[in-house]
N, C-alpha and C positions, 0 to 999 in steps of 0.2 A: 549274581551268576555271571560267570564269564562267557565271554564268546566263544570259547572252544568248548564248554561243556553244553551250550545251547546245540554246537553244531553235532556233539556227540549223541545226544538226545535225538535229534532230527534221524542221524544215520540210523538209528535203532525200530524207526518206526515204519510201519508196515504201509502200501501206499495207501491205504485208504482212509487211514489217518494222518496222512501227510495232504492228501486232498482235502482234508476235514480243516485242517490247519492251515491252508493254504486260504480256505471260504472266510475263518475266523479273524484271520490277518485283514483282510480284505475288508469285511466289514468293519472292525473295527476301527483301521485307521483310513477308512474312505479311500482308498485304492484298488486298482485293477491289475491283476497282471497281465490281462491281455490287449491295455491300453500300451506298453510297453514290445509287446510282443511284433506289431505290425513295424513299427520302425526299424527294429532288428533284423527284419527278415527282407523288409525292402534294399536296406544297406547293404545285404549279406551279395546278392547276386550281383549288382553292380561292379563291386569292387574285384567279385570271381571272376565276370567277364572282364573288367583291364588288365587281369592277370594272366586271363588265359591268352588275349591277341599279343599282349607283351612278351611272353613266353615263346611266339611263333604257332598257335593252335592249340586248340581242344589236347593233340595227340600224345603232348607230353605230361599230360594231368589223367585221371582216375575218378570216380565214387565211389565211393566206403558206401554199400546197400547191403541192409539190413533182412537176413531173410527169415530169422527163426532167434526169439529171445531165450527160447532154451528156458532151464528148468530155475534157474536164478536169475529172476525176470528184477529182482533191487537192486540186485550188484550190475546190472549190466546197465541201467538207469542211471545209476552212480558214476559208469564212465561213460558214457555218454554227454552225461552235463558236465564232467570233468572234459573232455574231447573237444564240445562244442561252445560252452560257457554257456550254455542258455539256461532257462530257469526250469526248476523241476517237472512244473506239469507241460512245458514242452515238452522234455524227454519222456516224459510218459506218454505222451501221446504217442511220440515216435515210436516206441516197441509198442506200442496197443496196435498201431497202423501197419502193419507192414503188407509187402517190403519196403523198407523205408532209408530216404538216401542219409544217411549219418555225417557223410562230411564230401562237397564236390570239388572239383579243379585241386584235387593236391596232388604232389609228386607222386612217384613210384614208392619211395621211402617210406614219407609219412604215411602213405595208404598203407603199406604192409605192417606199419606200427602201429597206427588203429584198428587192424584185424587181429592183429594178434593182442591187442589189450582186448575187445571185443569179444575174443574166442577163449580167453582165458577166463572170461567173466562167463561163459557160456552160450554166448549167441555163436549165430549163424550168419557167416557174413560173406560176400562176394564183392571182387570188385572190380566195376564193369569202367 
């Protein structure tokens, strides 16, 4: 089976069996995705903050906040972890939790291009 029809497969399935699969992986080849998870997220704010004093301040950057996943709560998961790179049952957590920050310290640009991939997928998004 090839890599693109595994990934075809995954797009198809509903999230609760994509958390089902997610438990199966896990046990079976003795990993964790949330042993992964904490390093990614410590990394994540550091590098935002060099960016943001580099930049001259907060005032030139944005947060992509999440406030309503709307009624196509897969598709908007899907860009999400396409947006962020992170792994699925992060983004699901993200729209389970809201409101929730989707992406900080970006420009003016990219925030308006995250919203509008976001709002097309049918969330609710603000960006403060």
């Amino acid at each position: 089976m090839a890599k693109e029809d595994i990934l075809q497969q995954i797009e198809e399935m509903s999230v609760k069996d994509l958390a089902e699969l997610v438990e199966m992986i896990e046990e079976r080849f003795n990993v964790s995705a949330a042993m992964v998870a904490p390093v990614a997220v410590a990394a994540a704010p550091a590098a935002g903050g060099a960016e943001g004093e580099a930049d001259g301040g907060a005032a030139d950057t944005l947060k992509v906040v999440m406030t309503s996943a709307g009624q196509k709560k897969i598709q908007v998961i899907k860009e999400i972890k396409e947006i962020t790179g992170k792994g699925l049952k992060e983004c699901k957590e993200l729209a389970d939790n809201l409101p929730a920050a989707i992406k900080e310290d970006v420009g003016p640009d990219e925030a308006t291009s995250i919203k509008e991939k976001l709002e097309a997928a049918g969330a609710e998004i603000e960006l403060q």
